[in-house]
C-alpha positions in Angstrom: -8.1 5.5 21.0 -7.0 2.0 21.5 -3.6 0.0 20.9 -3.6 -3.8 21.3 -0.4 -5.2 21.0 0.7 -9.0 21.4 4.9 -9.4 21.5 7.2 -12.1 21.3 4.5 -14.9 22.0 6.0 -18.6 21.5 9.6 -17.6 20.3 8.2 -15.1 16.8 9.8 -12.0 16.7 7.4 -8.7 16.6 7.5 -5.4 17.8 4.7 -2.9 17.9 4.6 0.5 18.7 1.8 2.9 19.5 0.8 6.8 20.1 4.0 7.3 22.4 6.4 6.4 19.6 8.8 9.2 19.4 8.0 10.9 15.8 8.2 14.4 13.8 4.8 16.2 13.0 3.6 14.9 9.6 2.2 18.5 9.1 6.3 19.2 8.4 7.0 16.5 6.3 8.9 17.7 3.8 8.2 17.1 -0.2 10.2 18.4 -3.5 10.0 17.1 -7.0 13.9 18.1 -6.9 15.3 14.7 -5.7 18.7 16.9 -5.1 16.9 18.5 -2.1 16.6 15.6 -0.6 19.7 13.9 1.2 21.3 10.4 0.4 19.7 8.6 3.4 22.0 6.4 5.4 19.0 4.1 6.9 19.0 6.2 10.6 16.4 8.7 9.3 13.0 8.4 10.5 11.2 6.9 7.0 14.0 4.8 6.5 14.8 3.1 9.5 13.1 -0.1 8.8 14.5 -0.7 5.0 17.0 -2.6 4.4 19.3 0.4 2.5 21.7 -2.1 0.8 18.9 -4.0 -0.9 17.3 -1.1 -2.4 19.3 -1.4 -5.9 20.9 2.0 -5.2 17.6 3.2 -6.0 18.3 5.6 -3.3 21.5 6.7 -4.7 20.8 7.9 -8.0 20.9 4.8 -9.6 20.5 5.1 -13.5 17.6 3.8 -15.8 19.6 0.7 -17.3 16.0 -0.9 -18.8 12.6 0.0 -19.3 9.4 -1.3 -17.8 6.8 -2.2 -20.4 3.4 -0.7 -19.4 0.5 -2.6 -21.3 -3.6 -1.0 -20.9 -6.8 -2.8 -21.5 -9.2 -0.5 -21.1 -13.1 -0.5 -22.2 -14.6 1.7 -24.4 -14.8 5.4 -23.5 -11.9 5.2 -21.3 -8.8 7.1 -23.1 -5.4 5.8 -22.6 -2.9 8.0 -23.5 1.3 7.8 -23.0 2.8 11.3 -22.8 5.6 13.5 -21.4 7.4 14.5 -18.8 5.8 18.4 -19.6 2.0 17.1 -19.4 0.6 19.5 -17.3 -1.4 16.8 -15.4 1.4 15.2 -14.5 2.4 16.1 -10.3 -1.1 17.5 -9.3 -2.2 14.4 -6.7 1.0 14.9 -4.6 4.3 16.1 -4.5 7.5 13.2 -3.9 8.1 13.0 0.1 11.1 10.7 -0.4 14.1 10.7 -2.5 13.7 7.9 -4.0 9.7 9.2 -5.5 11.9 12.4 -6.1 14.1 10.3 -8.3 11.0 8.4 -9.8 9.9 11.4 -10.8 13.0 13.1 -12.3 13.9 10.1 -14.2 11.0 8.8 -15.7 10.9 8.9 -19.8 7.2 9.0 -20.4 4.4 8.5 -18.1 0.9 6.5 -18.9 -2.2 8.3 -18.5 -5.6 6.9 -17.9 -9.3 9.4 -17.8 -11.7 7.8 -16.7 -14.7 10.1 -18.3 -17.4 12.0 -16.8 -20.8 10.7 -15.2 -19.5 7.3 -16.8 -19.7 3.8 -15.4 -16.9 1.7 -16.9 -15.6 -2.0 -16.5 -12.7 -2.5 -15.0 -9.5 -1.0 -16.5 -6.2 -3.3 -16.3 -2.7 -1.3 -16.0 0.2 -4.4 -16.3 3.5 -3.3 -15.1 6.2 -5.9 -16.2 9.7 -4.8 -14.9 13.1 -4.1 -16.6 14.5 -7.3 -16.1 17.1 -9.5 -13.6 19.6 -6.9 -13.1 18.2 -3.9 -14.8 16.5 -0.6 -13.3 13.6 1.6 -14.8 11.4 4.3 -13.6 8.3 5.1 -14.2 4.5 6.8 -13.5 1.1 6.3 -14.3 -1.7 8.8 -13.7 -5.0 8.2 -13.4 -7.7 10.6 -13.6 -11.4 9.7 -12.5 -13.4 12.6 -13.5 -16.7 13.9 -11.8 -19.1 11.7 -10.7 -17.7 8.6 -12.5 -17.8 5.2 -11.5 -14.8 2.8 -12.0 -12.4 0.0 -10.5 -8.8 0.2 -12.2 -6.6 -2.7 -11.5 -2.4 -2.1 -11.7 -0.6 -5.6 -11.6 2.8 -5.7 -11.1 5.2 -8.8 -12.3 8.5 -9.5 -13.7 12.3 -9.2 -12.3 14.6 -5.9 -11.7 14.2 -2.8 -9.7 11.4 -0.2 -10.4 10.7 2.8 -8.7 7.3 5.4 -9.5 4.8 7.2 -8.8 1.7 6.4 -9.3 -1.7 9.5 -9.2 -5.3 9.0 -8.5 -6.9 12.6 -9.0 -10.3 11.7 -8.1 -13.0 14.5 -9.2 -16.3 16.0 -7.1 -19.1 12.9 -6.4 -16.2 10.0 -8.4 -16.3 6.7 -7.2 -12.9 5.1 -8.1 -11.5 1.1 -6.9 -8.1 0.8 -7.3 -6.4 -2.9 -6.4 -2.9 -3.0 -7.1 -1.2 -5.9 -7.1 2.6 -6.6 -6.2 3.4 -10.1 -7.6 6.8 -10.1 -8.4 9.5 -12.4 -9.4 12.0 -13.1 -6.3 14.5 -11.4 -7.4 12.6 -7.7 -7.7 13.2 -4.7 -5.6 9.9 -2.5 -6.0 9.8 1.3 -4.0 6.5 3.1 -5.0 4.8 6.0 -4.0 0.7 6.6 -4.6 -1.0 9.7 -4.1 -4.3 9.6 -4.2 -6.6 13.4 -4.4 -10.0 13.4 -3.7 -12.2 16.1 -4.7 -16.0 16.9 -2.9 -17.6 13.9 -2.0 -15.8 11.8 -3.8 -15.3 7.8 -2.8 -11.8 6.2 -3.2 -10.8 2.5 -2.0 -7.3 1.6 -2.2 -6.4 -2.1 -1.9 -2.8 -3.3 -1.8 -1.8 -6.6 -2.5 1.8 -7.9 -1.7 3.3 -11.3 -2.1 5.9 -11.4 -4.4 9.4 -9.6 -4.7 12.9 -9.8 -2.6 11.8 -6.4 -1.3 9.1 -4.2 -1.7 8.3 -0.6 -0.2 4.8 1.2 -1.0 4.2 4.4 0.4 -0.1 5.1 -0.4 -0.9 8.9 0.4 -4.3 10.6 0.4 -5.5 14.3 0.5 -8.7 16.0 0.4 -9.1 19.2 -1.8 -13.0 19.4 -0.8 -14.8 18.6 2.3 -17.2 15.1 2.2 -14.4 12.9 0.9 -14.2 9.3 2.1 -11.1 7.3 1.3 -10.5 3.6 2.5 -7.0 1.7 2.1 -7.0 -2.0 2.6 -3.9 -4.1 2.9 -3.1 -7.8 2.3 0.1 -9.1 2.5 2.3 -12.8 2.7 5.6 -12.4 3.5 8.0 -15.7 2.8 11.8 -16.6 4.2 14.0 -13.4 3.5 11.6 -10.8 2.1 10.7 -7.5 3.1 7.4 -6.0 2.3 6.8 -2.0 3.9 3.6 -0.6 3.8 3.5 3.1 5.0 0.0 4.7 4.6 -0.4 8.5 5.2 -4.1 9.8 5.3 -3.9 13.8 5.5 -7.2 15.1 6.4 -7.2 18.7 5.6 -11.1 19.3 4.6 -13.9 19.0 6.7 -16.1 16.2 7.3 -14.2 13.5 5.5 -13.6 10.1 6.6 -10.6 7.0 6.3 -10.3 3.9 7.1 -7.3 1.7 7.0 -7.1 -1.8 7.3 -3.7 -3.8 6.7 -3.4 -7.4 7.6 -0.2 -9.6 7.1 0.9 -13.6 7.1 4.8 -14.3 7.9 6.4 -17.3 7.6 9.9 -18.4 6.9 13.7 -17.2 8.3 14.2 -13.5 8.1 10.8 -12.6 6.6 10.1 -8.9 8.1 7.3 -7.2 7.4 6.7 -3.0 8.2 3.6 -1.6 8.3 3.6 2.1 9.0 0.2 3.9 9.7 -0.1 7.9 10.0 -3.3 10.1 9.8 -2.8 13.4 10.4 -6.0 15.7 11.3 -5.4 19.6 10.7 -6.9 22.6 12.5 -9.4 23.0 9.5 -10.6 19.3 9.6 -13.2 19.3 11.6 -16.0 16.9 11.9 -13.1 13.8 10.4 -14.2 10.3 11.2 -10.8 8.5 11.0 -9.7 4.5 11.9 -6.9 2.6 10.9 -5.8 -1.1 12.1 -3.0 -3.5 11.6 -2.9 -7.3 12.2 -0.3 -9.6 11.6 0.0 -13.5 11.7 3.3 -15.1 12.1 3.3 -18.5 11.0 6.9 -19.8 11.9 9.6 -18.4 14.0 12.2 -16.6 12.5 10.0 -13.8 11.2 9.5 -10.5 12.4 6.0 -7.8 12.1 6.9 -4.1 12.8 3.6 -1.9 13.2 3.7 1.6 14.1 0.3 3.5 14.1 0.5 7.7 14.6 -2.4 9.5 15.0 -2.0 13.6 15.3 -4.9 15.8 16.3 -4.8 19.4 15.7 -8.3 20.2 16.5 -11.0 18.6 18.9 -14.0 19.5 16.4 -13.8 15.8 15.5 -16.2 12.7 15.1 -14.0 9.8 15.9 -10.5 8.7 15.2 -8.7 5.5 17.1 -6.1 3.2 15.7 -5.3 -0.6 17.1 -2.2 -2.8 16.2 -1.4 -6.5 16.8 0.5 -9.2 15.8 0.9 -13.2 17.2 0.4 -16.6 16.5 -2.7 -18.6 15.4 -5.2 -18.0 17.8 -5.3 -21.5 20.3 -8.9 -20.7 21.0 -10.3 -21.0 17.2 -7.7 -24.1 16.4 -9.2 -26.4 19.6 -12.9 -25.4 18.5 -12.1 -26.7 14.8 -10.2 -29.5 16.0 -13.0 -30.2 18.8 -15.3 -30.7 16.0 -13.1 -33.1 13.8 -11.1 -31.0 11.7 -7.4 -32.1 11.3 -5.1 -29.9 12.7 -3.3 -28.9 9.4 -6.6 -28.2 7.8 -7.8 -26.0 10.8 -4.8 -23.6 10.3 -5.4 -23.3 7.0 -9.0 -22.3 7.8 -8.1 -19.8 10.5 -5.6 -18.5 7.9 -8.3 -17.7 5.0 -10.4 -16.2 7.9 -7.7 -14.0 8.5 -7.4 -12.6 5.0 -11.1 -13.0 4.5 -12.1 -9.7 5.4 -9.9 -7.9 2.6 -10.6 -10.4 0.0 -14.2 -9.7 0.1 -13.8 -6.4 -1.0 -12.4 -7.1 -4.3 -14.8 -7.2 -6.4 -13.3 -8.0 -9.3 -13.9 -12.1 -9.4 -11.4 -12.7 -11.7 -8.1 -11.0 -9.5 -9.6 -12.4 -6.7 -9.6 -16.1 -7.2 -5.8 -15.6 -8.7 -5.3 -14.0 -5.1 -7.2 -16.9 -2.9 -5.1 -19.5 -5.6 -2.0 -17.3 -4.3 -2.2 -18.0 -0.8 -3.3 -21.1 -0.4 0.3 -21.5 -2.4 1.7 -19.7 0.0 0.5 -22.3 2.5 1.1 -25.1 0.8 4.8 -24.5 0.4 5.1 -23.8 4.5 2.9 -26.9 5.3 0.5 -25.0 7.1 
């Protein structure tokens, strides 16, 4: 295992915190689709400690549906789009709520969206668009998707608008499937989003899971995996740009409980701006019964100004030494001096060189979308981003 960790480096802000971070056993993490057995939580509590409680839009609290979020589905042929019930029996089976505010998502929902992708199919990509409630408004909702055996498809959920929206969102992903999911959190500035994704993967089945966050006062997403048959291999990318005052929380949870299975995770953030604060929470937990897991995960974050601070906590528990390989690695600093004096040496402005070492940075994720269209918009996105800081 190894933790690399760069802190307060030319006056930024950051904290990082490896294996010997006091935490509970993620084997007792408790989950209910009853949001009254879970407490109100104050912000002390382990999962909460980072968030900033008074921005959440009482989400938290109880806070009742005042709008709705339209939910619009463009979808090729053979893939059946369907908006149903709170009684669906589909509904619940990738994962169980393991906050109160999913718990909430979940009780308060009016009717859920549900995508199948069929069997032994390859489909085109598959657009879920998520527009929220409205400036001052607050809906709930979930969307279940359903790749059935040996399938092959990318689904793409884009988020936008204003107001708060809590959900949950289901990838039930059957024996031999192959399913891409990018979602996309491109919100207005004034949005408060708190999702939960739970993600099932059946034998042998393939999952990649790429987040992209820019946009929003504060966004929390909370991507979960399980195995229900041994060979499953699940990879969760990350890509975020944090500006002056937001706060965007990533908390992956990979739960290896079948043997030979594999993860990788690989999250990688910009900062820039007064009081932008980005959380990145890793955990992979490896059960008795998971033997022969291959398992890596790794954060990096880039702070651009000072002012901004990077949280990044990687957790990895062990229960049995029948493994192949599992390590983790965190770190977060400034532009790297080395690659900025061998552009510059070689007659590269300086502002042009940050930008490059900037799109190197991200360059890694965005290769791996392979939907052209989302990313261009997504390259277009952050080189906005640096524009508006000058970099």
């Amino acid at each position: 295992m190894a933790v690399t960790t760069e802190q307060q480096q030319h006056g930024l802000t950051a904290h990082s915190h490896g294996a010997g971070a006091p935490v509970s056993s993620r084997a007792d993490h408790f989950t209910s689709f009853d949001v009254n057995a879970f407490e109100v939580p104050g912000g002390r509590e382990e999962i909460w400690r980072f968030t900033p409680m008074k921005r959440l839009a009482n989400l938290h609290n109880g806070a009742e549906a005042t709008g709705t979020a339209a939910v619009d589905v463009k979808a090729p042929e053979g893939v059946s789009v369907e908006t149903v019930a709170r009684g669906d029996e589909r509904l619940g089976v990738a994962g169980t709520p393991g906050d109160r505010v999913a718990a909430q998502a979940w009780t308060s929902f009016a009717e859920a969206t549900v995508v199948t992708l069929p069997k032994d199919a390859k489909v085109e990509p598959t657009v879920v668009t998520v527009t929220g409630p409205g400036e001052g408004k607050v809906a709930y909702g979930h969307l279940h998707v359903e790749a059935q055996q040996f399938s092959e498809a990318v689904v793409v959920v884009d988020h936008r608008g204003s107001g708060a929206y809590a959900d949950n969102v289901e990838f039930v992903v059957g024996d031999g499937a192959h399913l891409t999911v990018v979602a996309i959190q491109d919100w207005a500035d004034d949005a408060v989003h708190v999702s939960s994704h739970h993600a099932k993967l059946g034998r042998d089945a393939t999952f990649k899971h790429t987040v992209i966050t820019l946009g929003g006062d504060l966004v929390r997403l909370t991507p979960v995996v399980t195995y229900s048959g041994r060979g499953g291999d699940a990879e969760l990318l990350g890509l975020y740009f944090a500006d002056a005052g937001q706060h965007l929380e990533h908390r992956t949870f990979i739960d290896h409980s079948a043997s030979n299975c594999r993860s990788n995770v690989v999250y990688k953030g910009a900062l820039q701006g007064e009081d932008a604060h980005t959380v990145w929470i890793g955990d992979v937990l490896i059960r008795a019964a998971a033997e022969g897991t291959e398992t890596f995960e790794l954060n990096r974050n880039l702070v651009l100004t000072d002012g901004a601070r990077a949280d990044s906590v990687p957790n990895l528990e062990i229960e049995t030494g029948e493994i192949e390989g599992a390590g983790h690695a965190s770190a977060t600093g400034r532009f790297d001096d080395e690659q900025l004096f061998y552009l510059q040496a070689r007659g590269i402005p300086e502002d042009q060189a940050r930008r490059l070492v900037v799109r190197g940075f991200f360059h890694e994720i965005l290769l791996k979308i392979t939907v052209p269209e989302v990313r261009e918009r997504l390259e277009a996105a952050i080189e906005a981003e640096l524009e508006a800081v000058g970099v």
